[in-house]
N, CA, C and O atoms as CSV, one atom per row, in Angstrom:
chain,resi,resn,atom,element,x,y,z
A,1,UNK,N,N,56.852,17.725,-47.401
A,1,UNK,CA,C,56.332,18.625,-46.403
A,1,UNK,C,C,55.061,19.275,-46.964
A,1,UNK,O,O,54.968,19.529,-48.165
A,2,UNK,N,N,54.089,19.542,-46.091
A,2,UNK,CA,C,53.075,19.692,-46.411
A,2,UNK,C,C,52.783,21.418,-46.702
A,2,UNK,O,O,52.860,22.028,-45.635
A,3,UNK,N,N,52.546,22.113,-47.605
A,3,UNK,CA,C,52.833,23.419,-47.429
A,3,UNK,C,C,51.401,24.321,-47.898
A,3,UNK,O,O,51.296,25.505,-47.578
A,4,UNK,N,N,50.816,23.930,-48.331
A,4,UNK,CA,C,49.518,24.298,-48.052
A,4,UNK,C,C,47.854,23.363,-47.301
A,4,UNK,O,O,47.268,22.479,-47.925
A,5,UNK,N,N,47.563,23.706,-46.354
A,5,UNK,CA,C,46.670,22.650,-45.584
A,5,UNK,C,C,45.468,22.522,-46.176
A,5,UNK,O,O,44.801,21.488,-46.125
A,6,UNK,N,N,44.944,24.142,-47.095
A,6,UNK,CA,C,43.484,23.996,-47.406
A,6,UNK,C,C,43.610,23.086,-48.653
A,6,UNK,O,O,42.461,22.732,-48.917
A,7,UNK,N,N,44.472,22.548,-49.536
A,7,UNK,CA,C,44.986,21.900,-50.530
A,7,UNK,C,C,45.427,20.660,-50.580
A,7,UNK,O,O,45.189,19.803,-51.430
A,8,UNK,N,N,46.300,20.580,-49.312
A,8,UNK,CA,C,46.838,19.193,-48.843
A,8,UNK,C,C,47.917,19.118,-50.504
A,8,UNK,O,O,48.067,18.207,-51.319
A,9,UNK,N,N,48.343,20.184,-50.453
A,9,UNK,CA,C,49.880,20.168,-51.272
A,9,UNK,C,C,50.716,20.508,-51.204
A,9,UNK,O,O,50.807,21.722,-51.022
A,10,UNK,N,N,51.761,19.816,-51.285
A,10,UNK,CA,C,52.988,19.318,-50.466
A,10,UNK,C,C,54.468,20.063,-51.516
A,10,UNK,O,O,54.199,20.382,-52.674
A,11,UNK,N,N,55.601,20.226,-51.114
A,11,UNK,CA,C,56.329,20.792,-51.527
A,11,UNK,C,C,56.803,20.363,-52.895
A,11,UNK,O,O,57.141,20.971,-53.911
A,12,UNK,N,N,56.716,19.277,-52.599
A,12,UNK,CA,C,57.133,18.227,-54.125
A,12,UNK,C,C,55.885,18.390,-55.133
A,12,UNK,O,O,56.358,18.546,-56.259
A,13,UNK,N,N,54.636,18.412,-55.165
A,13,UNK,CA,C,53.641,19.356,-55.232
A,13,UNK,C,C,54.351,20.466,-56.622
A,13,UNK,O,O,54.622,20.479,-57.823
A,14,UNK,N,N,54.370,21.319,-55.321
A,14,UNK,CA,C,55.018,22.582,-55.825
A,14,UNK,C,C,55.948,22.754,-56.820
A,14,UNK,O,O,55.743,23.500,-57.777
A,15,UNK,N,N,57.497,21.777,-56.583
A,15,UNK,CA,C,58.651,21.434,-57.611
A,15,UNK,C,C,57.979,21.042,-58.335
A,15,UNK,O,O,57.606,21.978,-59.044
A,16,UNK,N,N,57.411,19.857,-58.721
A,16,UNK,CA,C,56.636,19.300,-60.011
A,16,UNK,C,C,55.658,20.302,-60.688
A,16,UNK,O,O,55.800,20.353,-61.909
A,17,UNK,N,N,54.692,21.113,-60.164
A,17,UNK,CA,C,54.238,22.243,-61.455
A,17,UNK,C,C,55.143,23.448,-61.668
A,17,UNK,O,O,54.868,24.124,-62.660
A,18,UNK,N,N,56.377,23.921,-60.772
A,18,UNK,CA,C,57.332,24.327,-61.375
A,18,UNK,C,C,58.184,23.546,-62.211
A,18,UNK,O,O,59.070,24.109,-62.854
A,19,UNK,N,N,58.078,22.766,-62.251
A,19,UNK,CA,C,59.575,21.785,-63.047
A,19,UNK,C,C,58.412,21.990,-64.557
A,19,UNK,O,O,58.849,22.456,-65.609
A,20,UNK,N,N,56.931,21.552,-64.397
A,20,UNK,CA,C,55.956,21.709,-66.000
A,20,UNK,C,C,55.816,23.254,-66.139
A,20,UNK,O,O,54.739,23.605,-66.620
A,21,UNK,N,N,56.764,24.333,-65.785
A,21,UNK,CA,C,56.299,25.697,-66.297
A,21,UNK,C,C,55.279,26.669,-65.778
A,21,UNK,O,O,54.772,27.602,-66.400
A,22,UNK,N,N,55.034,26.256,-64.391
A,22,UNK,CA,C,54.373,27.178,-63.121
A,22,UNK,C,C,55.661,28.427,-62.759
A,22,UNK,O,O,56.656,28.255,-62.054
A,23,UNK,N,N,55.365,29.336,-63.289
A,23,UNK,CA,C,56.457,30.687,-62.330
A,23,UNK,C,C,55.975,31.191,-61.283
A,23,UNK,O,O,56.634,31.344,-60.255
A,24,UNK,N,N,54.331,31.626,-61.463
A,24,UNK,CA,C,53.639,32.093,-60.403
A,24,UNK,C,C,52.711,31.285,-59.473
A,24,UNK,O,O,51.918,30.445,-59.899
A,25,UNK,N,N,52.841,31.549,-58.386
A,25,UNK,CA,C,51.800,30.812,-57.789
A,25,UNK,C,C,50.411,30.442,-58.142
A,25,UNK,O,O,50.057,29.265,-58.073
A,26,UNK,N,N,49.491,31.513,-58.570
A,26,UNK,CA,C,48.351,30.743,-59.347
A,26,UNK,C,C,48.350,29.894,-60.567
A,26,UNK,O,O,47.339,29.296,-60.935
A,27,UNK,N,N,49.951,29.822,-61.448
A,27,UNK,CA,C,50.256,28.850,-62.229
A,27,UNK,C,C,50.663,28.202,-61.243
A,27,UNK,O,O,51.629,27.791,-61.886
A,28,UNK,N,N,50.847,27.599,-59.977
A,28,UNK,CA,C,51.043,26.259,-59.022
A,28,UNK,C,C,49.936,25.798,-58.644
A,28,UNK,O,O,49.644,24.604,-58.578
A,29,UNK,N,N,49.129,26.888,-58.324
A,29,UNK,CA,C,47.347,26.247,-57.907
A,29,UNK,C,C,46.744,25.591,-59.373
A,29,UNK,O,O,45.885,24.723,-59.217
A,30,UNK,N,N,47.004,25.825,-60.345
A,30,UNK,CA,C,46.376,25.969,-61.831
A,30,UNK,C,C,47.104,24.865,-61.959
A,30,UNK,O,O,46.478,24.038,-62.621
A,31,UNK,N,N,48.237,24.449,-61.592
A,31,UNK,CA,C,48.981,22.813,-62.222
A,31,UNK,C,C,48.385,21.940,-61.182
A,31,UNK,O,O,47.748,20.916,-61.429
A,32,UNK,N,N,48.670,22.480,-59.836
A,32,UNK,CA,C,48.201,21.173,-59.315
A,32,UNK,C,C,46.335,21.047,-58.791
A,32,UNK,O,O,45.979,20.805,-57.637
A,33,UNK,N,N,45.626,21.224,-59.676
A,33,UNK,CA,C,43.837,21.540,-60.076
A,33,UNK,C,C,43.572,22.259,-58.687
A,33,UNK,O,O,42.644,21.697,-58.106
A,34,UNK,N,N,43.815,22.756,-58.355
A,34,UNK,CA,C,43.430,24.055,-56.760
A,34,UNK,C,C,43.255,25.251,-57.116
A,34,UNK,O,O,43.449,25.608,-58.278
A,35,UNK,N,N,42.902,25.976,-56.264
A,35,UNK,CA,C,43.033,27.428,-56.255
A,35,UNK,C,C,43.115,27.716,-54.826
A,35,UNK,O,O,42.739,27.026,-53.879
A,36,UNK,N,N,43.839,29.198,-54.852
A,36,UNK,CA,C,44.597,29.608,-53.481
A,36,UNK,C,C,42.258,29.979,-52.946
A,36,UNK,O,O,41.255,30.408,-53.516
A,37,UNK,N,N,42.669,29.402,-51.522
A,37,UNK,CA,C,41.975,29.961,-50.443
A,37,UNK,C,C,42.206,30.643,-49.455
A,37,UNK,O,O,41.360,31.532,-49.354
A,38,UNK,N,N,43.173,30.669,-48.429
A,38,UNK,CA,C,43.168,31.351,-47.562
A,38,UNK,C,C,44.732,32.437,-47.826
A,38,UNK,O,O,45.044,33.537,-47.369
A,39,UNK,N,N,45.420,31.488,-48.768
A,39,UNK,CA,C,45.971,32.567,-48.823
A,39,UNK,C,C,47.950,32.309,-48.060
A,39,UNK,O,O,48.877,32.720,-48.758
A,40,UNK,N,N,48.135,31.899,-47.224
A,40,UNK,CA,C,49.054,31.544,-46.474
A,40,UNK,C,C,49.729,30.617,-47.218
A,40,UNK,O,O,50.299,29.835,-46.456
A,41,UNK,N,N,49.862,30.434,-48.029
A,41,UNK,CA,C,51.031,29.674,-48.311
A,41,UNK,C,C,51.423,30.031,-49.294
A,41,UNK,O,O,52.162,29.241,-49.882
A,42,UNK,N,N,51.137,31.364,-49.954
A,42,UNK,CA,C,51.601,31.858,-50.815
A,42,UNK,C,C,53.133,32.061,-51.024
A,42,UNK,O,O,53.743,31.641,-52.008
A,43,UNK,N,N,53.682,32.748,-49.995
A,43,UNK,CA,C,54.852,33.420,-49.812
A,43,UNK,C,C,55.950,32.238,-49.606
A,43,UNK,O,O,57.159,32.460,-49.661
A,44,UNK,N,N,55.255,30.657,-49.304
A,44,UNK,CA,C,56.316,29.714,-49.126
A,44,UNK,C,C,56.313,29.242,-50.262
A,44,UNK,O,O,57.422,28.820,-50.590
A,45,UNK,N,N,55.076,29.066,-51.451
A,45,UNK,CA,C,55.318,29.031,-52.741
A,45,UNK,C,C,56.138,29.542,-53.847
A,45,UNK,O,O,56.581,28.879,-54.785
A,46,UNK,N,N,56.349,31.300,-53.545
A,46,UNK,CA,C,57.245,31.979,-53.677
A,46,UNK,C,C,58.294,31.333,-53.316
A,46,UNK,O,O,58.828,30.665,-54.202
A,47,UNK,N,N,58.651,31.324,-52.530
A,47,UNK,CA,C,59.996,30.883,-52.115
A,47,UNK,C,C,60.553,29.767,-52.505
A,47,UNK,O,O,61.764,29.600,-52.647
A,48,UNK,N,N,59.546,28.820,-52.727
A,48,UNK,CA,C,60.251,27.533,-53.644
A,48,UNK,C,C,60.666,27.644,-54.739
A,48,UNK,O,O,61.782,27.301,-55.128
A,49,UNK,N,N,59.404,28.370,-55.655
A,49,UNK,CA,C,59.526,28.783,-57.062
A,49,UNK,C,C,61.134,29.518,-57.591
A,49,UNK,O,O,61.846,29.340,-58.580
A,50,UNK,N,N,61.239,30.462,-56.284
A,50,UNK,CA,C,62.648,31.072,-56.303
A,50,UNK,C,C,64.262,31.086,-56.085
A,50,UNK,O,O,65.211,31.841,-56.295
A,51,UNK,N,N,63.905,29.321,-55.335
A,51,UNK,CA,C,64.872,28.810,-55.566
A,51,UNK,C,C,65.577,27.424,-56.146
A,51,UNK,O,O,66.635,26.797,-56.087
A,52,UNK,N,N,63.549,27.359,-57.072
A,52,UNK,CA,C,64.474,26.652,-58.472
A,52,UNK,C,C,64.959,26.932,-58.978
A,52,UNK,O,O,64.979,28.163,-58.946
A,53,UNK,N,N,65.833,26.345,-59.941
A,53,UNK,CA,C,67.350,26.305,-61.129
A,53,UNK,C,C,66.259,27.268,-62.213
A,53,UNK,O,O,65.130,27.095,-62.673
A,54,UNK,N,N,67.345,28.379,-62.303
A,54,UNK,CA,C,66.307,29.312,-63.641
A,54,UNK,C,C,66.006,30.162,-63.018
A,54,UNK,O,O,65.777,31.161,-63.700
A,55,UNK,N,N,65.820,30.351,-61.530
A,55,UNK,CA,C,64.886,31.394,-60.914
A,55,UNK,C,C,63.217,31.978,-61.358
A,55,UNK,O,O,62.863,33.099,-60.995
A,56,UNK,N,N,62.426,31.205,-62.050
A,56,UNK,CA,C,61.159,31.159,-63.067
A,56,UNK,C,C,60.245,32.215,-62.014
A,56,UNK,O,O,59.407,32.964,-62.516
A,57,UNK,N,N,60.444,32.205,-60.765
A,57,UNK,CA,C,59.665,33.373,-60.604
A,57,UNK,C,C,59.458,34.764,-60.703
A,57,UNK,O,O,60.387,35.571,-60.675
A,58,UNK,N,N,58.331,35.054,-60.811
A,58,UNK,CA,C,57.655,36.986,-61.114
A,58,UNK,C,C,56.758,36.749,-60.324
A,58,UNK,O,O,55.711,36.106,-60.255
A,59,UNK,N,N,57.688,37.725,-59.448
A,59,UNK,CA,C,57.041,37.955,-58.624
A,59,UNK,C,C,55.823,38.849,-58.334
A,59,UNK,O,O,55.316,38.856,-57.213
């Protein structure tokens, strides 16, 4: 699923630079070579991050 549009990165995306040690979202933009733009997909990033195994997010 596609979860950020200005990025075109996708949820699996997301699991994979959490699974290499992303907790925060700009460590998810920073793994997968992006940086946040608009902003909106932050909070669904959060939410993935938070319900990987470990709970790795700080929020």
């Amino acid at each position: 699923m596609v979860i950020c549009l200005c990025n075109g990165m996708s949820d699996g995306d997301v699991r994979t630079a959490a699974a290499n040690g992303a907790a925060r979202p700009k460590e998810v933009y920073e793994g997968c070579g992006c940086r946040a733009q608009c902003g909106t997909c932050t909070a669904t990033i959060l939410s993935i991050l938070r319900e990987m195994p470990g709970d790795k997010a700080r929020a």
